[in-house]
C-alpha positions in Angstrom: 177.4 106.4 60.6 177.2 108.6 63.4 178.6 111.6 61.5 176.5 111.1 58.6 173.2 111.1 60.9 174.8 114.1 62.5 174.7 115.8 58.8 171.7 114.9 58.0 170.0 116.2 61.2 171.7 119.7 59.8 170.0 119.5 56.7 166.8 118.3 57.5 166.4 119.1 61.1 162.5 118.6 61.5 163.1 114.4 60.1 161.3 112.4 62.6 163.9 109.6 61.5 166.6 111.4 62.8 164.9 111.0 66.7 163.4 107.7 65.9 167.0 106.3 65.5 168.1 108.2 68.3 165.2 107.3 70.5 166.0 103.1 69.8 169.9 103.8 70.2 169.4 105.4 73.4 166.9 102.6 74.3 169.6 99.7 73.8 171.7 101.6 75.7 169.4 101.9 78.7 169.3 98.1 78.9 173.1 98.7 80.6 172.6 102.1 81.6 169.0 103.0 82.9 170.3 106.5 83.2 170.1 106.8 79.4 165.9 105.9 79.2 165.2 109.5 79.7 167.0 110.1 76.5 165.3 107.7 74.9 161.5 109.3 76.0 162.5 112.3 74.7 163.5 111.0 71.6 160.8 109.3 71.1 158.4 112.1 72.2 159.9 114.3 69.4 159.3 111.9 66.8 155.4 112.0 67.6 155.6 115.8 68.0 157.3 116.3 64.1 155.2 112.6 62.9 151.9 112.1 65.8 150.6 109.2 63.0 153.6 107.3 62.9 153.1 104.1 64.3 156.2 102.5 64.0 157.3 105.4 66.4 155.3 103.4 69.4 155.9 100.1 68.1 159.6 100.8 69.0 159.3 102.6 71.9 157.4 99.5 73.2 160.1 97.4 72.5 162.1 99.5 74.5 160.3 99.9 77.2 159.6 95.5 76.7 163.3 94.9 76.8 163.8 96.6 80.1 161.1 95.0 81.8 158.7 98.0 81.8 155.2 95.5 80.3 153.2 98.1 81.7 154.4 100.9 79.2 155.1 98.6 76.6 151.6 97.4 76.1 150.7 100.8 76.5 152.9 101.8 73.2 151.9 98.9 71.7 148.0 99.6 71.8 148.9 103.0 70.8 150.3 101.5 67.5 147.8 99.4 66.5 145.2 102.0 66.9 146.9 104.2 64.7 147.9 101.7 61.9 145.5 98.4 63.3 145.7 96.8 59.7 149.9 96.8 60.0 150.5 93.4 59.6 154.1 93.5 60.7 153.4 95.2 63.8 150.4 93.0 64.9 152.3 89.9 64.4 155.2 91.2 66.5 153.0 92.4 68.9 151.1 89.1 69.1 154.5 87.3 69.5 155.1 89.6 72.4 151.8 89.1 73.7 152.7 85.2 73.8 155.9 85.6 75.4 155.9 88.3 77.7 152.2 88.5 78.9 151.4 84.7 78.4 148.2 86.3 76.8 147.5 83.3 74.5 144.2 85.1 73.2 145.3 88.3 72.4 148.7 87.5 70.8 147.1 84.5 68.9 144.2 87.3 67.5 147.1 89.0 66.3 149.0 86.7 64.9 145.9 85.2 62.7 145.1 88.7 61.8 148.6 89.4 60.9 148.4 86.6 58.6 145.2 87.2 57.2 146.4 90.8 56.3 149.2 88.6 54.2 152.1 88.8 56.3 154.7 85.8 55.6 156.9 85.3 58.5 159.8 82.8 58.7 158.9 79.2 58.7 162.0 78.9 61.6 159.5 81.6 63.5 156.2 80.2 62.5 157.2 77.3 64.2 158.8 78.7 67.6 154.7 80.5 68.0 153.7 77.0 66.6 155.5 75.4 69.1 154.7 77.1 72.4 150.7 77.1 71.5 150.8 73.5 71.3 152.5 73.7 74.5 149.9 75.7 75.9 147.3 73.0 74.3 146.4 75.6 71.7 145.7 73.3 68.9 142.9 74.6 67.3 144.6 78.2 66.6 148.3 75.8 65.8 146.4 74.3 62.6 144.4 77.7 61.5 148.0 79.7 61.6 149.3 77.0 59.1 146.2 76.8 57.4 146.2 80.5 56.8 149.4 80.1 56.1 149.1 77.6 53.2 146.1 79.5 51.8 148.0 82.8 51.8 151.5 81.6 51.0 153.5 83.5 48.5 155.9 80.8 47.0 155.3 77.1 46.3 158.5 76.3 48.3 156.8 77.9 51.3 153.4 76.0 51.3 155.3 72.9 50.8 157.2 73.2 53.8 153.8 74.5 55.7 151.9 71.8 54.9 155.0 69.1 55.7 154.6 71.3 59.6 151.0 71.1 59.5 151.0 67.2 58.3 153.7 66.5 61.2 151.6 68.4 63.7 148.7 66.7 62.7 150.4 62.8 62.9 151.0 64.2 66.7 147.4 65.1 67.7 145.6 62.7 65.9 
């Protein structure tokens, strides 16, 4: 795989891909080896010199900088991706999942989860119900039967729905 990135790089050498892989490869490997985030930076920096509107560019560097503990820069990159693409509905309902779990900021990363879903984005039921889950935790009801509500409204398959409305049925029987 390496090689054939390698050629590619000689062929097309202004493809923002080319650093946005690099960028996330040298990211996982700062996890282990800090030493390697500079790498990573500069990979990433690249990409939004040859590509300044791609948001998926900060959406990953923000999970980089997430997974090593850096919140700070991460919701930084984050924002930055959402202001340059703010009707991606896969990036704001990772974001909002990140908002839950990492900032315990049950506003914001329930606003962007709803709007994620809104925008038609169709997650897993197995990870509907982990954000499910820890908002009813949190005593979140309210925003636990809208997601499956929005959920059931803007479902793609029958199947789906059906297994949306058996969640939202069970979660009901618990809070009623």
């Amino acid at each position: 795989t390496g090689e054939w990135i390698q050629q590619n790089h000689s062929v097309e050498p202004l493809n923002s891909y080319y650093y946005l892989i690099f960028g996330m490869y040298y990211g996982h490997l700062a996890q282990v080896w800090p030493e390697y985030l500079s790498q990573s930076e500069t990979s990433f920096q690249k990409v939004i010199e040859l590509a300044p509107q791609k948001a998926e560019t900060y959406w990953q560097w923000g999970n980089i900088y997430g997974r090593i503990g850096k919140i700070d820069q991460a919701q930084l990159k984050y924002s930055q991706a959402l202001e340059l693409e703010p009707s991606n509905k896969f990036i704001n309902y990772q974001v909002g999942k990140w908002y839950l779990a990492e900032k315990s900021d049950l506003s914001q990363g329930y606003t962007l989860i709803q709007k994620a879903l809104e925008l038609g984005y169709m997650p897993k039921l197995s990870d509907v119900k982990l954000v499910t889950q820890f908002l009813e935790e949190q005593g979140q009801l309210k925003q636990v039967e809208q997601i499956y509500q929005t959920l059931i409204a803007h479902g793609a398959d029958y199947f789906d729905q059906d297994l949306t409305q058996t969640e939202l049925a069970e979660f009901s029987k618990r809070h009623n």
